[in-house]
C-alpha positions in Angstrom: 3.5 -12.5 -2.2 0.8 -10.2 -2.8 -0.3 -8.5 -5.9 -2.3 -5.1 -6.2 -4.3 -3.8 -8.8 -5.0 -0.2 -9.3 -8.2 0.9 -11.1 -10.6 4.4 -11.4 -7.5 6.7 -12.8 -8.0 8.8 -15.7 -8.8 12.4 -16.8 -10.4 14.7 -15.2 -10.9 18.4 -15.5 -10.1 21.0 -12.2 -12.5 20.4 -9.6 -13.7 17.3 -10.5 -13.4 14.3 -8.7 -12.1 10.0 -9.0 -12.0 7.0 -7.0 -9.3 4.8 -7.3 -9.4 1.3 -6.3 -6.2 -1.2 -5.1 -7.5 -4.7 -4.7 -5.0 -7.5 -3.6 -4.9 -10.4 -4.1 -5.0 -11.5 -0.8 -6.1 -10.7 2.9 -5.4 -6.8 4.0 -6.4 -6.9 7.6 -3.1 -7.0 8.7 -1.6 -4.2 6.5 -0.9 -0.7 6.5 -2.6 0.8 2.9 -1.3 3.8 1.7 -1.7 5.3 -2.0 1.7 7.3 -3.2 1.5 9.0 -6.3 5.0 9.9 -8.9 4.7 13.1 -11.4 7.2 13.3 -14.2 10.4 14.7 -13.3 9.9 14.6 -9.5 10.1 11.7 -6.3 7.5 9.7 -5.6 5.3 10.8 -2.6 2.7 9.7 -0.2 -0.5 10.9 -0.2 -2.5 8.9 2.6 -2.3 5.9 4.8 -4.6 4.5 6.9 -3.8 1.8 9.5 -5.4 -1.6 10.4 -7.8 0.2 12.9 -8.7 2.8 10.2 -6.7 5.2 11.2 -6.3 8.2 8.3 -3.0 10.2 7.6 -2.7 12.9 5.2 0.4 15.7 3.7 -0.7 19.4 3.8 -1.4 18.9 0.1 -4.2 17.1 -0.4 -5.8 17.2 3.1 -9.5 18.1 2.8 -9.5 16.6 -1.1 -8.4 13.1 -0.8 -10.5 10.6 1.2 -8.6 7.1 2.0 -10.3 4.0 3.4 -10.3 0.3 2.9 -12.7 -2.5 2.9 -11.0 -5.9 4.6 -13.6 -8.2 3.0 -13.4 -7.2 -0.5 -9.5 -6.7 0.4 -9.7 -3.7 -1.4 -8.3 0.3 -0.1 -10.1 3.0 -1.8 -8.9 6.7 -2.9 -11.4 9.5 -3.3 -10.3 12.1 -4.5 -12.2 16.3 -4.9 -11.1 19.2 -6.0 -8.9 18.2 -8.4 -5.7 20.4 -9.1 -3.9 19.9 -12.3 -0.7 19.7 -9.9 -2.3 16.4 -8.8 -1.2 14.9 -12.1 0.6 11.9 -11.3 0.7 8.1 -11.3 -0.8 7.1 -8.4 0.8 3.9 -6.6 -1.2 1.6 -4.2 1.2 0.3 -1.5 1.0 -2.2 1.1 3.5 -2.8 4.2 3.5 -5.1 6.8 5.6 -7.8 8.6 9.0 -6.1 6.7 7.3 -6.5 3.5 6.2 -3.7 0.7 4.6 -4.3 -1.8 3.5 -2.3 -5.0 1.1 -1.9 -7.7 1.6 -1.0 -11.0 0.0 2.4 -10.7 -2.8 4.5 -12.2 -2.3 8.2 -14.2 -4.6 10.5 -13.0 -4.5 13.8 -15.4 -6.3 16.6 -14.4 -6.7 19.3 -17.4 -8.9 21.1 -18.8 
């Protein structure tokens, strides 16, 4: 079983930027990461995944703003996030899949207001 911790959310006027953090609790190297992010009212989506060789995907919707990438030996994944749009308002969910398994964080809010 591993457990996820998501950090760096918060509020943040339009065009700014955050970081958010997932660190697990154990090894990554063999994972898929992906952050997902759930606004009121609507399903939860995915907003970027990279791969164990690094490899980055991204919807039409934040490509160009959101930056994902992962660091194996602090077993952390990283989200950077510009050009914030007050539709990115959402919690923001750290996943990671491998080996049939999924497993979750509890999530971050990221509010973007002015």
């Amino acid at each position: 079983q591993v457990q996820l911790v998501e950090s760096g959310g918060g509020l943040v006027q339009p065009g700014g930027s955050l970081r958010l953090s997932c660190a697990a609790s154990g090894s990554i190297n063999s994972y898929v990461m992906a952050w997902y992010r759930q606004a009121p009212g609507k399903q939860r989506e995915l907003v970027a995944t990279i791969t164990t060789g690094g490899n980055t995907n991204y919807p039409d919707s934040v490509k160009g703003r959101f930056t994902i990438s992962r660091d194996n030996a602090k077993n952390t994944a990283y989200l950077q996030m510009n050009n914030l749009k007050p539709e990115d308002t959402a919690l923001y969910y750290c996943n990671l899949a491998g080996f049939g398994n999924y497993y979750w964080g509890q999530g971050t809010q990221v509010t973007v207001s002015s």
